[in-house]
C-alpha positions as a Markdown table, in Angstrom:
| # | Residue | x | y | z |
|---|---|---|---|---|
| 1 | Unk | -48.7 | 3.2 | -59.0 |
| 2 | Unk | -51.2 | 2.3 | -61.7 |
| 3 | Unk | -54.0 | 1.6 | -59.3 |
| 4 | Unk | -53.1 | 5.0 | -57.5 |
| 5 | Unk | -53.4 | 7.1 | -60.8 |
| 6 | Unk | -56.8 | 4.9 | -61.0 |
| 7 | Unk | -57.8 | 6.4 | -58.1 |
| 8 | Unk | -56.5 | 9.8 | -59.0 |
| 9 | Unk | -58.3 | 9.4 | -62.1 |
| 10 | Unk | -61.6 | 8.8 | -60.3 |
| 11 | Unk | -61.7 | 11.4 | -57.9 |
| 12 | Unk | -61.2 | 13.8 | -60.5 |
| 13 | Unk | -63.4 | 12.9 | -62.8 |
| 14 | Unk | -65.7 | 12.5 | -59.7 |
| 15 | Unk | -64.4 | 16.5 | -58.4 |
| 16 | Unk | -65.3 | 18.2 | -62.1 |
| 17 | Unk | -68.3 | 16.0 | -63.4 |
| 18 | Unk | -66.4 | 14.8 | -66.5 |
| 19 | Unk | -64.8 | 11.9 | -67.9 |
| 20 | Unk | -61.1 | 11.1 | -68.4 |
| 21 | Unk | -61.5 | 8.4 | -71.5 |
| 22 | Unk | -58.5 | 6.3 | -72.2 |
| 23 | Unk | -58.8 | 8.1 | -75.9 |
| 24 | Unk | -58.9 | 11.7 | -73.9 |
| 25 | Unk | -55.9 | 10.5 | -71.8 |
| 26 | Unk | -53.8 | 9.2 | -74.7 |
| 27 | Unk | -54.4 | 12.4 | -77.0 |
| 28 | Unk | -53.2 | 14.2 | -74.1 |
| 29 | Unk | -49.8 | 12.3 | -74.2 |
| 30 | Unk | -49.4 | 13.3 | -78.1 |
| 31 | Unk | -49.9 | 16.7 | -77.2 |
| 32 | Unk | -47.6 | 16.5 | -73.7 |
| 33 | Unk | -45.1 | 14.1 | -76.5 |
| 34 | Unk | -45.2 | 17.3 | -79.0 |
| 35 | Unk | -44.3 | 19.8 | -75.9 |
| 36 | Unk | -41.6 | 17.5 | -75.3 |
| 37 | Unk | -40.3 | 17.0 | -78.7 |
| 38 | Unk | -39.7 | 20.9 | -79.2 |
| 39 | Unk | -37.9 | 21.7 | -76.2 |
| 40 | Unk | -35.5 | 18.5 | -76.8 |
| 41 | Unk | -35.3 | 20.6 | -80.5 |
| 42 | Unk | -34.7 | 23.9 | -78.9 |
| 43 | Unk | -31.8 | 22.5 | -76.7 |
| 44 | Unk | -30.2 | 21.0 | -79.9 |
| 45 | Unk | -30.4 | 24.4 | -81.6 |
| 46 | Unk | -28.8 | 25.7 | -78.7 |
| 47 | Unk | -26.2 | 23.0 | -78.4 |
| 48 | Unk | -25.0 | 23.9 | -82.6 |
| 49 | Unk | -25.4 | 27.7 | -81.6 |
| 50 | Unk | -24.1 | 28.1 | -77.9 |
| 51 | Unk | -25.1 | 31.6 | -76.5 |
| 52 | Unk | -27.8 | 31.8 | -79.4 |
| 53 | Unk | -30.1 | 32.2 | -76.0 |
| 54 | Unk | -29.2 | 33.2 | -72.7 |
| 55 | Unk | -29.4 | 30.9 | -69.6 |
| 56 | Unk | -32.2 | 32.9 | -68.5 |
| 57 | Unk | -34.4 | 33.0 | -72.0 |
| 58 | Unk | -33.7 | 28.9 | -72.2 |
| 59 | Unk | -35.2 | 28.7 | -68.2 |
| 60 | Unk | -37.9 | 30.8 | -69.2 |
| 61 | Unk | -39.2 | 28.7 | -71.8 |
| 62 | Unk | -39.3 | 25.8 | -69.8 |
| 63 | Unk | -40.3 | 27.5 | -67.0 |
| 64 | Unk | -43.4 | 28.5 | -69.2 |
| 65 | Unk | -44.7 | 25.2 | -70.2 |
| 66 | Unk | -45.0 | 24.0 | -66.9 |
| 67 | Unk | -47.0 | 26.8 | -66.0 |
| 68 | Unk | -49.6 | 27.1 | -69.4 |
| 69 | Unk | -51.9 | 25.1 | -71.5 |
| 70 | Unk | -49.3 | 22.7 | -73.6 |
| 71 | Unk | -51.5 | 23.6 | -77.0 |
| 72 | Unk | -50.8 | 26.6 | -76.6 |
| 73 | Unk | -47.0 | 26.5 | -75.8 |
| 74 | Unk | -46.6 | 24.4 | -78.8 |
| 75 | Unk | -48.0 | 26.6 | -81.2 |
| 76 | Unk | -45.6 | 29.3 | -79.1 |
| 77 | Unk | -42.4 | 27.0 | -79.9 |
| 78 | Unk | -43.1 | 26.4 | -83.6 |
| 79 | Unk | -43.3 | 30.6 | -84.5 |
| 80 | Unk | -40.1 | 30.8 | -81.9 |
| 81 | Unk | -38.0 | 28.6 | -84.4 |
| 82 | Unk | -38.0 | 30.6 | -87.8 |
| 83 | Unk | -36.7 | 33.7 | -85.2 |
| 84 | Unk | -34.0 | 31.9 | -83.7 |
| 85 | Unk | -32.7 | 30.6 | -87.0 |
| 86 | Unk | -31.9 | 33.8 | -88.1 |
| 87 | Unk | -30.2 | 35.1 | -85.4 |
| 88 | Unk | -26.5 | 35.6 | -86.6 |
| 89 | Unk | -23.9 | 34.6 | -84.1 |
| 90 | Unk | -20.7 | 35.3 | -83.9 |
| 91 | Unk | -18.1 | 32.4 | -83.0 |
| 92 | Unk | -18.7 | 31.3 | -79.6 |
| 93 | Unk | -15.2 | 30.7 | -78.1 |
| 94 | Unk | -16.4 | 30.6 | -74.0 |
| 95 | Unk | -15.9 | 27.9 | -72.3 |
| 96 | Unk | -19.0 | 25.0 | -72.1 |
| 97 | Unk | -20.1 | 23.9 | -68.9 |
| 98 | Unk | -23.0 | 22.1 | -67.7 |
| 99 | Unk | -25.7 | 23.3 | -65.2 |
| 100 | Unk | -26.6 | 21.0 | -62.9 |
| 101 | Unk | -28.5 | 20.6 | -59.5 |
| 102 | Unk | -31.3 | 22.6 | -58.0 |
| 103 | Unk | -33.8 | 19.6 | -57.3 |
| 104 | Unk | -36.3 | 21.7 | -55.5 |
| 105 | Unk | -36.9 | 25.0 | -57.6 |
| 106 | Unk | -35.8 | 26.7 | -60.6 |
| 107 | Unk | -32.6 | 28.2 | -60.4 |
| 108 | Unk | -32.2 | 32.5 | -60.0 |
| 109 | Unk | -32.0 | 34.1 | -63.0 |
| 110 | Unk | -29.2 | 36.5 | -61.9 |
| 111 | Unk | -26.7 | 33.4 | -61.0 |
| 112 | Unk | -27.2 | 32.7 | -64.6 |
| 113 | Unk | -26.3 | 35.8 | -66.0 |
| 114 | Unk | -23.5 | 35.8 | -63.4 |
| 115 | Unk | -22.6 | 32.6 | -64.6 |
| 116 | Unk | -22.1 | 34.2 | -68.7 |
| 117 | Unk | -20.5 | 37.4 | -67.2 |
| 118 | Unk | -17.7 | 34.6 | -65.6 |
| 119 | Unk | -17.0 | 34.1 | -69.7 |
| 120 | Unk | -18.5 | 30.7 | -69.9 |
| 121 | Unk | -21.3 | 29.6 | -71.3 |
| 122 | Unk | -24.2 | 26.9 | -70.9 |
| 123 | Unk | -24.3 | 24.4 | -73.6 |
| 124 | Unk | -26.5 | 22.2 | -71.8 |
| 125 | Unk | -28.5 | 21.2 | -68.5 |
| 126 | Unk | -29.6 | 18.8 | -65.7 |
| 127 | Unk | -31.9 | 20.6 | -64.2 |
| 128 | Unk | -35.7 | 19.7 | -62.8 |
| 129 | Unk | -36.8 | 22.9 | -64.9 |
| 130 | Unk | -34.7 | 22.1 | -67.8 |
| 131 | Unk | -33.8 | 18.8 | -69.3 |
| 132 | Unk | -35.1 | 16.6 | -66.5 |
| 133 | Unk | -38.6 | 17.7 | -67.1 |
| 134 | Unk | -38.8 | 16.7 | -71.2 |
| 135 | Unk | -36.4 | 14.2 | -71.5 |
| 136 | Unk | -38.4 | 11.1 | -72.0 |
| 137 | Unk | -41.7 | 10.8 | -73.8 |
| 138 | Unk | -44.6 | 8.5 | -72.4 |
| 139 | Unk | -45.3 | 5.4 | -74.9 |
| 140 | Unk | -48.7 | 5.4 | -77.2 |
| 141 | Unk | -48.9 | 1.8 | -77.5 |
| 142 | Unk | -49.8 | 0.9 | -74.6 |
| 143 | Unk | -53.0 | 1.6 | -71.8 |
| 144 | Unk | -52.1 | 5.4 | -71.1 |
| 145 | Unk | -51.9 | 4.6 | -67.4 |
| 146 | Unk | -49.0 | 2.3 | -67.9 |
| 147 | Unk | -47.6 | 4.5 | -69.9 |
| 148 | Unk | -47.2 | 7.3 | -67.5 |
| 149 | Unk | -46.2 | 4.6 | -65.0 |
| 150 | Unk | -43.4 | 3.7 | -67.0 |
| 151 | Unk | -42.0 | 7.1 | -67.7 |
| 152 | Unk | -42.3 | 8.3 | -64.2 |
| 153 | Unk | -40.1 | 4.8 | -63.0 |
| 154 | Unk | -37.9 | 5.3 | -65.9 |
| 155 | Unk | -34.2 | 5.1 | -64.4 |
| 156 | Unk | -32.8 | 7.8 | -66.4 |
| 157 | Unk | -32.4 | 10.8 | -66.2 |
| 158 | Unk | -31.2 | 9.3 | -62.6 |
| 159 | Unk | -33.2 | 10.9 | -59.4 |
| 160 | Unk | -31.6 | 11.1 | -55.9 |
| 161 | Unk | -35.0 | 11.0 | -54.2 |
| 162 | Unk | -35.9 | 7.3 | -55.6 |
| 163 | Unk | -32.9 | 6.5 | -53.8 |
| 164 | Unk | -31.7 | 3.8 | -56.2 |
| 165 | Unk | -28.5 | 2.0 | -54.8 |
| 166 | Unk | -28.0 | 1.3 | -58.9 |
| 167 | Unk | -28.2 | 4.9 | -59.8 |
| 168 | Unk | -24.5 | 6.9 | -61.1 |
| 169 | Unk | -25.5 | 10.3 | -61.2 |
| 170 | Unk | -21.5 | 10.9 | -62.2 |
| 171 | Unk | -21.9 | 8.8 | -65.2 |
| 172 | Unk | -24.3 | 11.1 | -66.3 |
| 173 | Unk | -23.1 | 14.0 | -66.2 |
| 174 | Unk | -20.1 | 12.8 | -67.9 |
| 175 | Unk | -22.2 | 10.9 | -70.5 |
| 176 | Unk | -23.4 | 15.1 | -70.9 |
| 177 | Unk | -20.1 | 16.6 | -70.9 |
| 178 | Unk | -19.0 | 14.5 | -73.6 |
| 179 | Unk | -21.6 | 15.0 | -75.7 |
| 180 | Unk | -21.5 | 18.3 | -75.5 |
| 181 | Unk | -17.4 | 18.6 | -75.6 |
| 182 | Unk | -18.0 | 20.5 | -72.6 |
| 183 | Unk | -15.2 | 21.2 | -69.7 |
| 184 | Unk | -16.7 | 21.6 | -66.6 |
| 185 | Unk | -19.8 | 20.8 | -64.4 |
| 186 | Unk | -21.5 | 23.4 | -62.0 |
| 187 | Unk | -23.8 | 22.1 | -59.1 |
| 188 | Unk | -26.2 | 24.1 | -57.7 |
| 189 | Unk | -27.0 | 23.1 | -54.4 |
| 190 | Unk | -29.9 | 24.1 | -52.4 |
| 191 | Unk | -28.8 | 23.7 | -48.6 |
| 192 | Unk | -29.9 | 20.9 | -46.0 |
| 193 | Unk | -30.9 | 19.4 | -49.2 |
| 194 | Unk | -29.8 | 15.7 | -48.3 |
| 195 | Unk | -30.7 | 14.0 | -51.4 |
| 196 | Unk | -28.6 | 16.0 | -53.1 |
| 197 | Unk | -25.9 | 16.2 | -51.2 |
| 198 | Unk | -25.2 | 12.4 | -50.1 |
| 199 | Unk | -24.5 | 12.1 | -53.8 |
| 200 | Unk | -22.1 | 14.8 | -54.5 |
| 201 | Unk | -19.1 | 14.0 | -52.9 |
| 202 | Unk | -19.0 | 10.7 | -55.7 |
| 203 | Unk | -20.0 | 13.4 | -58.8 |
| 204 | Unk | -17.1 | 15.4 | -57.8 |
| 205 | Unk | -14.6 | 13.0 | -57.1 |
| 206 | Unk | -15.5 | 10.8 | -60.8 |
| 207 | Unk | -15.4 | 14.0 | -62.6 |
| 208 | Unk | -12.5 | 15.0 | -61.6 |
| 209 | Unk | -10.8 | 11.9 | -62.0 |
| 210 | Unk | -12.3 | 11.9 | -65.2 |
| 211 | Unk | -10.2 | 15.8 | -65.9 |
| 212 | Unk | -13.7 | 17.2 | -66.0 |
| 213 | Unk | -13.4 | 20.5 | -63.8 |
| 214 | Unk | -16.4 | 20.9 | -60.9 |
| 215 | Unk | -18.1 | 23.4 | -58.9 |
| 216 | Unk | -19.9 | 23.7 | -56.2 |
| 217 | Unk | -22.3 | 26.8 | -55.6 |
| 218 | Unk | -24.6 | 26.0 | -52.6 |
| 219 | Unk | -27.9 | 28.1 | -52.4 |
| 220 | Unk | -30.2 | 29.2 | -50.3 |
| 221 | Unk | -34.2 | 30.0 | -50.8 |
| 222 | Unk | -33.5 | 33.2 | -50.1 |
| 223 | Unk | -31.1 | 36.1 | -52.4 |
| 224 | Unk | -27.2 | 35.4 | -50.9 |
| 225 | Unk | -24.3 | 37.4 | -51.4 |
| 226 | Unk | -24.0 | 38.0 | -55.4 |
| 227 | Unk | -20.2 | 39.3 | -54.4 |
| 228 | Unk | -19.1 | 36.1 | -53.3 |
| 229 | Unk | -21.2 | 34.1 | -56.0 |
| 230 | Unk | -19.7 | 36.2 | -58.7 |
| 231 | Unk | -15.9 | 35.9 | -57.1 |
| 232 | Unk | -16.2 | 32.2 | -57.2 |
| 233 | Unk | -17.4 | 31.8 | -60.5 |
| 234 | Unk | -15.1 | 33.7 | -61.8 |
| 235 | Unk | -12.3 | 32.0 | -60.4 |
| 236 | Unk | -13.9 | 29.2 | -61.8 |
| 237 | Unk | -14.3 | 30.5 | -65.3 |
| 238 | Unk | -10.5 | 31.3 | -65.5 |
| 239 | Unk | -9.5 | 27.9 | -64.7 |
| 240 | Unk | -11.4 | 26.3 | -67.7 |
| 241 | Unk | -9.5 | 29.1 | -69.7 |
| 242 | Unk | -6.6 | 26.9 | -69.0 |
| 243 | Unk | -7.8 | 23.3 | -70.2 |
């Protein structure tokens, strides 16, 4: 993988007619490190303050620094926190679940809000546009190519697509729902998504053998019947009332 990002490296600095220095590379990982290091602070202000943001606002901010120049979104973050901080809340008493799944895309915003509506809320995430994507920081002691490396092959948070016969994607979920003093665990699956779904069978059965309540909402890329969605979650949402 190293001598592919050398190659990567070279072609681009080959396409734009500048150089990628090791020192541009591994101020790049501070700044990318920083990005990181905010969100991870903005989930734990979420996690002491549950329904402080919506499901939607917390995607959204994600979403964002994926999608803009990482010295700005920082500087975004840091004036965000002194607002959020003064938000007065009153007791949450909804029931906690995780959000996990949707491999592919970023969840709809309107199963999240139909998610809240069901009177739960989400204390925390596993999601590619979520938690996943600033979990682990790369290192800045070592070459910045082998750093990158060694994040991307980092084991955890554990990837059904590396297909790693050592992998217990149900450990970590529960490993979440602890932490959190969550009850239950909501998968979103995208359909024919066989990564995914070779591995969920195993989540749901250790969960709920573990008295961690599951869920199961499989998607589709395009909008599918909100009526159904909503009956099922709400189903869902009045069984947690009773654990």
């Amino acid at each position: 993988m190293i001598d592919n990002l050398k190659r990567l490296t070279e072609s681009l600095e080959s396409f734009t007619g500048q150089e990628i220095s090791r020192e541009r590379l591994s101020q790049s990982i501070l700044i990318y490190n920083e990005n990181r290091g905010l969100l991870r602070q903005l989930y734990q202000l979420r996690k002491r303050n549950p329904g402080l943001l919506k499901a939607k606002e917390v995607l959204a901010i994600v979403h964002s620094s994926m999608l803009m120049l990482k010295e700005e979104h920082n500087q975004m973050l840091q004036r965000l926190f002194p607002d959020l901080e003064k938000r007065a809340l009153k007791p949450e008493s909804r029931a906690r679940v995780i959000l996990s799944g949707s491999l592919c895309e970023a969840p709809r915003s309107f199963i999240l809000d139909l998610i809240e509506e069901a009177g739960m809320v989400i204390i925390d995430d596993d999601l590619y546009t979520g938690s996943r994507y600033f979990i682990n920081d790369a290192g800045t002691d070592e070459d910045p190519l082998e750093a990158l490396t060694n994040r991307y092959l980092k084991r955890n948070p554990p990837s059904p697509t590396k297909v790693d016969s050592e992998m217990d994607w149900s450990d970590y979920l529960f490993q979440m729902v602890t932490q959190n003093e969550a009850v239950g665990v909501i998968s979103l699956v995208v359909k024919f998504c066989p990564p995914h779904l070779a591995y969920y069978p195993d989540i749901e059965r250790k969960l709920s053998r573990a008295g961690v309540h599951t869920m199961m909402l499989e998607m589709e890329h395009e909008v599918t019947s909100l009526e159904q969605v909503k009956t099922r979650l709400q189903a869902f949402g009045e069984s947690l009332e009773t654990t």
